[in-house]
DODRENTOR-549728 format. One line per 3 residues: for each residue x, y, z of C-alpha. Coordinates in pm, 1 decimal. Each point is the difference from the previous one (the first is absolute). Example, Ala and Ser with C-alpha at 12.3 -4.5 7.8 and 13.67 -1.06 7.14 Angstrom:
<sites>
1230.0/-450.0/780.0 ~ 137.0/344.0/-66.0;
</sites>
This chain:
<sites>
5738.8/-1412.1/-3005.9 ~ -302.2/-191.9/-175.2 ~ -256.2/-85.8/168.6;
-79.2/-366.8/41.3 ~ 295.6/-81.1/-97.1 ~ 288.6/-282.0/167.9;
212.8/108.6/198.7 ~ 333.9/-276.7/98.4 ~ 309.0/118.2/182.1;
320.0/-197.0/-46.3 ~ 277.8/129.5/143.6 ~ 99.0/381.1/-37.7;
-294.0/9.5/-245.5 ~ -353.5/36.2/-52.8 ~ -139.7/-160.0/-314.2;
-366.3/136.5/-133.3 ~ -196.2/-197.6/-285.1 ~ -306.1/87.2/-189.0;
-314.3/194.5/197.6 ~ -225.5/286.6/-157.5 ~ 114.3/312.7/-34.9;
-308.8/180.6/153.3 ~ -397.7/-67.1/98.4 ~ -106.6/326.5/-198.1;
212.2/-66.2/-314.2 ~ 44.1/-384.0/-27.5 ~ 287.6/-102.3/-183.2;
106.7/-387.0/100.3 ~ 390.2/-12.4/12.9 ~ 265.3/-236.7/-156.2;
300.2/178.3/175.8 ~ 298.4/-89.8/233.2 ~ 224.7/205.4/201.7;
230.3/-67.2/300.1 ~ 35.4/256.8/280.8 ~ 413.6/-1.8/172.0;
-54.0/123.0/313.3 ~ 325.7/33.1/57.8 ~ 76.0/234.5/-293.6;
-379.9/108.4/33.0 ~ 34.7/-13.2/-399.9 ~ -326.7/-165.0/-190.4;
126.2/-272.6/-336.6 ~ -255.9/-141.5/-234.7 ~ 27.3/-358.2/-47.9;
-134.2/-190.2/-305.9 ~ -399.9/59.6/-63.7 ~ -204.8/-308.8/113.1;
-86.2/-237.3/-252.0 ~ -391.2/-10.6/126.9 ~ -294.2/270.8/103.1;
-88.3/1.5/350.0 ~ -192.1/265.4/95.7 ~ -49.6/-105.9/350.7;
350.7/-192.5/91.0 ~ 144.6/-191.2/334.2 ~ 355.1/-153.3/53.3;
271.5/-122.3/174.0 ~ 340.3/-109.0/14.1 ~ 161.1/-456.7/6.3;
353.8/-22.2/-67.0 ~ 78.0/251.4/-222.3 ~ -320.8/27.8/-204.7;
-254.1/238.5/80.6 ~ -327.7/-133.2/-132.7 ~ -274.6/236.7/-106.9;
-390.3/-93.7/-31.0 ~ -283.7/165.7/-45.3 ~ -380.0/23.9/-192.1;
153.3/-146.3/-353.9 ~ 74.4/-405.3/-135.2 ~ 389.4/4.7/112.3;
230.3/48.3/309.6 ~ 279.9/233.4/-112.1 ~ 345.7/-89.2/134.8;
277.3/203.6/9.0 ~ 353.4/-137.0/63.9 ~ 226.9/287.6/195.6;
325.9/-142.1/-73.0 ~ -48.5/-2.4/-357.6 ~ -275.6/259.0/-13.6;
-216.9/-174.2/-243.3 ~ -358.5/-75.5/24.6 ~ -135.5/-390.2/-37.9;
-367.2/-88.0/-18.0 ~ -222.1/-265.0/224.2 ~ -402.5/-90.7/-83.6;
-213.9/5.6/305.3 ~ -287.1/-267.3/39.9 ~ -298.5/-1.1/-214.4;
-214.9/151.0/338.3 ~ 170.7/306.1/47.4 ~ 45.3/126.4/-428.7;
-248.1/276.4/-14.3 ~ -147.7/-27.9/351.4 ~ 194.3/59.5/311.3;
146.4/344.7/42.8 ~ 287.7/-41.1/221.9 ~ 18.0/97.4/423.0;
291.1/-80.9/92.9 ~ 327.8/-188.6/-17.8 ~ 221.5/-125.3/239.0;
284.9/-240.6/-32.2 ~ 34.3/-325.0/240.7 ~ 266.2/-243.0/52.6;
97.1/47.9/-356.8 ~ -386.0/-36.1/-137.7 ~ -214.3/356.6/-85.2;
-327.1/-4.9/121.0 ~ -273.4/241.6/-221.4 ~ -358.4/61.8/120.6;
-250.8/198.1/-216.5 ~ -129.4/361.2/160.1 ~ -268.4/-156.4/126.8;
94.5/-322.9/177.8 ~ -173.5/-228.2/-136.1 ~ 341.1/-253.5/-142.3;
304.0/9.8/127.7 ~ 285.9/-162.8/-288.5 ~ 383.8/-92.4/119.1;
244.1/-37.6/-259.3 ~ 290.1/-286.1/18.4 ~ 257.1/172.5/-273.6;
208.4/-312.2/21.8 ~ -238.5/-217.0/-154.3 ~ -208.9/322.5/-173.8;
-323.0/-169.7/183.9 ~ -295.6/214.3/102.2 ~ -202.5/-138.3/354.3;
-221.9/84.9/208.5 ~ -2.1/115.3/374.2 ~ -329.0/-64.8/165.6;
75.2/66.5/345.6 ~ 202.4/339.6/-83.1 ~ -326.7/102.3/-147.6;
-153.0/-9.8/335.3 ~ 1.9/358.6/48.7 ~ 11.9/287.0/-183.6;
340.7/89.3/30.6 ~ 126.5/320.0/-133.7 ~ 279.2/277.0/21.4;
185.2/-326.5/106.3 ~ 399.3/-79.9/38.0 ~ 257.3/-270.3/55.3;
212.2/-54.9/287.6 ~ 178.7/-318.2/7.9 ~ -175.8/-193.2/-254.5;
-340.4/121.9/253.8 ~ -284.9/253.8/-153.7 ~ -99.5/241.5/257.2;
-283.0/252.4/-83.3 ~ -192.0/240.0/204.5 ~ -405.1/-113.5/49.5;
-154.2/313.0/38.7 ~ -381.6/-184.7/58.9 ~ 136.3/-162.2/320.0;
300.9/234.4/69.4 ~ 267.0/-294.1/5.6 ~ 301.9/-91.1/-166.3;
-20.4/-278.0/-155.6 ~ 282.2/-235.4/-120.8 ~ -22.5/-300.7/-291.5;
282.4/-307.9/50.2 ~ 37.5/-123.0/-347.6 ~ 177.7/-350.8/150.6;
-289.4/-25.4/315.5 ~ -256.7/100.9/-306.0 ~ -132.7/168.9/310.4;
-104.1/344.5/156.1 ~ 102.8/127.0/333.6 ~ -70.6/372.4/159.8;
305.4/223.0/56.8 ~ -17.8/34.2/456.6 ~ 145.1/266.5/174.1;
-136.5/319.1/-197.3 ~ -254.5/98.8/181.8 ~ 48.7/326.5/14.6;
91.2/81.0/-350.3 ~ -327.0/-191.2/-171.0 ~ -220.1/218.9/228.4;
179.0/315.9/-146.8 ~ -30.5/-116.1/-354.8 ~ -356.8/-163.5/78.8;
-202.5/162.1/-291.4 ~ 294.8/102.0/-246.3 ~ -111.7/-183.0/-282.9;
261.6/64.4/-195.3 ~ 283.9/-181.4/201.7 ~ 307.9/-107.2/-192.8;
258.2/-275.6/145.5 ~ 382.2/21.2/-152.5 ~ 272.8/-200.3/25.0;
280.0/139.0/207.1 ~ 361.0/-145.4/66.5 ~ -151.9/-278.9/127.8;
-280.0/165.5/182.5 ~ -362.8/117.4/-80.4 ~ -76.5/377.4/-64.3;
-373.9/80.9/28.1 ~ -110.4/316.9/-124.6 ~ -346.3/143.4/42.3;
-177.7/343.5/7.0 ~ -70.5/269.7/233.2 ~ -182.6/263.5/72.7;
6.8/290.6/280.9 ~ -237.7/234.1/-73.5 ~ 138.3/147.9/-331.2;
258.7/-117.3/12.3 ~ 85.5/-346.3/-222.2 ~ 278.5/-212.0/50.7;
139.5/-406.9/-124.9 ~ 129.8/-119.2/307.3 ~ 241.0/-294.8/-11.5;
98.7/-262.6/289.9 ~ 280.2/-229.5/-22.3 ~ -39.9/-320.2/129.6;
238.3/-317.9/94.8 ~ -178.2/-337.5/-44.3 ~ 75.4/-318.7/197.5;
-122.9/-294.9/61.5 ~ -84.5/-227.0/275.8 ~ -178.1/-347.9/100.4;
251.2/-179.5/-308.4 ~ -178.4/219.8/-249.8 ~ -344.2/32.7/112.0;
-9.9/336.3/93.3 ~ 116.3/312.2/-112.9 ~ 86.9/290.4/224.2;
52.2/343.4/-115.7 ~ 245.2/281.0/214.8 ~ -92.5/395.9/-141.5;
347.0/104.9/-8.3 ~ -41.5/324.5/-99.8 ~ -323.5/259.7/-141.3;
-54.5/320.7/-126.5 ~ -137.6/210.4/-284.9 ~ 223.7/-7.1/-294.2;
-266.0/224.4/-285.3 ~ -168.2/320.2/162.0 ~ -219.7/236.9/-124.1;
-153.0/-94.5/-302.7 ~ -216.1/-312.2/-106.6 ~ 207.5/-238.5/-94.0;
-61.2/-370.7/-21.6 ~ 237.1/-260.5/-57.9 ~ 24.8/-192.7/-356.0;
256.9/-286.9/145.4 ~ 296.5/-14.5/177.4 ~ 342.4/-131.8/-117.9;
307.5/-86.5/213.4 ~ 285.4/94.5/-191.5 ~ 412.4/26.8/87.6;
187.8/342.2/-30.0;
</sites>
């Protein structure tokens, strides 16, 4: 796998785009494969038709859009496997290296690494805007779950969710317990689930590391104005080595 690279899962299948191929020998990749997991069989799909050496993406209707440190959004099209290209505003050519991407009631949302803009796409109209109030805090390791961006704040050991529709933030009630185990695990990653919210995070027992990972049911109460979470189930699914976790997809086999 590259690293900083994008990672999409549609389906049975994982889709990888672009990246570097190492920190010691730098080598900025064009290159496209697709990972079955049902076959567990790797197929290379057409090369990109930009350089990203540092690249983000998701997945709206079919079309998994690519964008990264370069002048154009790359866009390939699954169902006909062919690659389209997009410009990006005039502010982000040359300047932002990309954070993260996460996909919205059918609009992507891009911030740079260091949170300073946050950009949502409308692929309908191909218009690039601006998201002032999702820039509120630094959001990162995030995911979507029902058109809602949860993410793990590590600084004030909450879970924090973003309502696109509201344009508002809530905190995630009811998990207690959980935050205070995870309290200083920087590196805290929220996934998408079936519908529900995995959180991973790492830790440590003596020598012993481990990525622990709690499944959680969301709900919510007060007509919308609060969001509840229910730990359904937790336990250490990577032991002995130290692993971290570079994102998490939710795929069907």
């Amino acid at each position: 796998m590259p690293r900083m690279g994008g990672f999409v899962a549609v389906g049975s299948r994982i889709y990888v785009f672009g990246g570097l191929t190492s920190y010691q020998h730098i080598k900025v990749l064009t290159n496209a494969i697709s990972i079955d997991c049902r076959s567990q069989t790797v197929h290379l799909l057409p090369s990109m038709n930009v350089t990203m050496s540092v690249s983000v993406a998701d997945i709206i209707d079919g079309k998994i859009y690519v964008t990264g440190y370069c002048s154009n959004m790359a866009v390939f099209n699954t169902e006909t496997q062919m690659w389209e290209s997009k410009t990006t505003p005039e502010t982000m050519i040359g300047y932002l290296w990309p954070g993260e991407c996460v996909v919205m009631a059918g609009k992507m949302y891009m911030r740079d690494h260091i949170n300073s803009f946050v950009y949502v796409y409308e692929p309908k109209e191909s218009k690039w805007e601006t998201d002032k109030m999702l820039n509120k805090f630094k959001w990162k390791h995030a995911c979507v779950v029902d058109d809602v961006l949860y993410y793990y704040d590590s600084v004030s050991a909450m879970l924090r969710a973003y309502d696109p529709k509201e344009s508002s933030w809530l905190v995630v009630n009811g998990l207690k317990e959980l935050l205070a185990e995870a309290r200083y695990s920087v590196c805290s990653y929220t996934g998408s689930y079936g519908g529900k919210l995995a959180m991973f995070f790492p830790k440590t027992t003596g020598r012993t590391k481990a990525i622990r990972c709690a499944e959680i049911s969301l709900k919510r109460r007060r007509q919308g104005k609060e969001i509840w979470g229910k730990v359904e189930w937790c336990d250490d699914v990577l032991v002995g080595d130290d692993f971290y976790v570079k994102k998490s997809l939710d795929v069907i086999v």
